[in-house]
C-alpha positions in Angstrom: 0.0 0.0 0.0 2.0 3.2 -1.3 0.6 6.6 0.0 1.9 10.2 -1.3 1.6 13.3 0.1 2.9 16.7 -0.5 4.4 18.8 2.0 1.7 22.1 2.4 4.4 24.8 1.9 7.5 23.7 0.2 5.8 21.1 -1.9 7.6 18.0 -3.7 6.5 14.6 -2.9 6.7 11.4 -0.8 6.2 8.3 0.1 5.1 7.7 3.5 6.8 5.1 5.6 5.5 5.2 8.9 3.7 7.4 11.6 5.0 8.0 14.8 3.6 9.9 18.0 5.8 10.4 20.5 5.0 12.2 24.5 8.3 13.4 27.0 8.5 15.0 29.9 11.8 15.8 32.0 12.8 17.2 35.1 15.6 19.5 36.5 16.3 20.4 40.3 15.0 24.2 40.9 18.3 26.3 41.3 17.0 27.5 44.9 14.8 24.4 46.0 16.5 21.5 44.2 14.2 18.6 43.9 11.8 19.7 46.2 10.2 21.6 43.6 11.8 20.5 39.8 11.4 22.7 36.7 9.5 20.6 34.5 8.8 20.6 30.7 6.6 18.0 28.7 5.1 17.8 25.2 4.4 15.6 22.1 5.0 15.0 18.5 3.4 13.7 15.3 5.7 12.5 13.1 5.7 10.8 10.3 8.9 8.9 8.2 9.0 9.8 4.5 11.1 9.2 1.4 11.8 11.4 -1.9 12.9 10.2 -4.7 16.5 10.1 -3.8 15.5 6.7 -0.8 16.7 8.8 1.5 14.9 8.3 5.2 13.8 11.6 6.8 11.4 12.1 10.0 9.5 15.2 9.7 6.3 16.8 11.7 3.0 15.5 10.4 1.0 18.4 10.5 3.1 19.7 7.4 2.2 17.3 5.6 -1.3 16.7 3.1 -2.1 13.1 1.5 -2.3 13.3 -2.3 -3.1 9.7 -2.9 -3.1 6.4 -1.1 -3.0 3.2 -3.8 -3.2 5.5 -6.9 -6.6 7.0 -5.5 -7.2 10.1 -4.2 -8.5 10.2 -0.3 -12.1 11.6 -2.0 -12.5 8.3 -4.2 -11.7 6.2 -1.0 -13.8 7.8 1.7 -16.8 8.7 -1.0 -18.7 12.0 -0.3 -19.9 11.7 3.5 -16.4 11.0 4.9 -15.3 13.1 7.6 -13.4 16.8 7.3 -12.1 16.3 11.3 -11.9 14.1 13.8 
């Protein structure tokens, strides 16, 4: 199953090789407090893995991303008319 997609502002394309969502969270010792009360940072990240042309591997944010085709038919012809704009 081969799907394409374009990237929204540079645009060239790719084939996708995988999707990825990743969460972290660390935590530092408060310069004045130390672990009694840590600086702490979290977040996540939508990947996905694509290749151009060239084979080369590259892991870039999903949300930059738009799906041309998936089997040689475009998402419309899959999905039909009532599919879904959001989820």
């Amino acid at each position: 199953m081969a799907i394409i997609v374009t990237h929204k502002e540079k645009g060239g394309r790719f084939a996708v090789l995988g999707a990825n969502f990743d969460q972290w969270k660390t935590a530092r010792g408060d310069a004045l407090f130390g672990n009694l009360f840590p600086v702490e940072r979290e977040g996540a990240v939508r990947v996905v893995t694509v290749c151009g042309a060239d084979g080369v591997i590259q892991f870039a944010d999903a949300d930059k991303f738009r799906v041309l085709s998936i089997d040689g038919k475009t998402p419309q012809e899959l999905l039909g008319e009532g599919a879904a704009h959001e989820v």
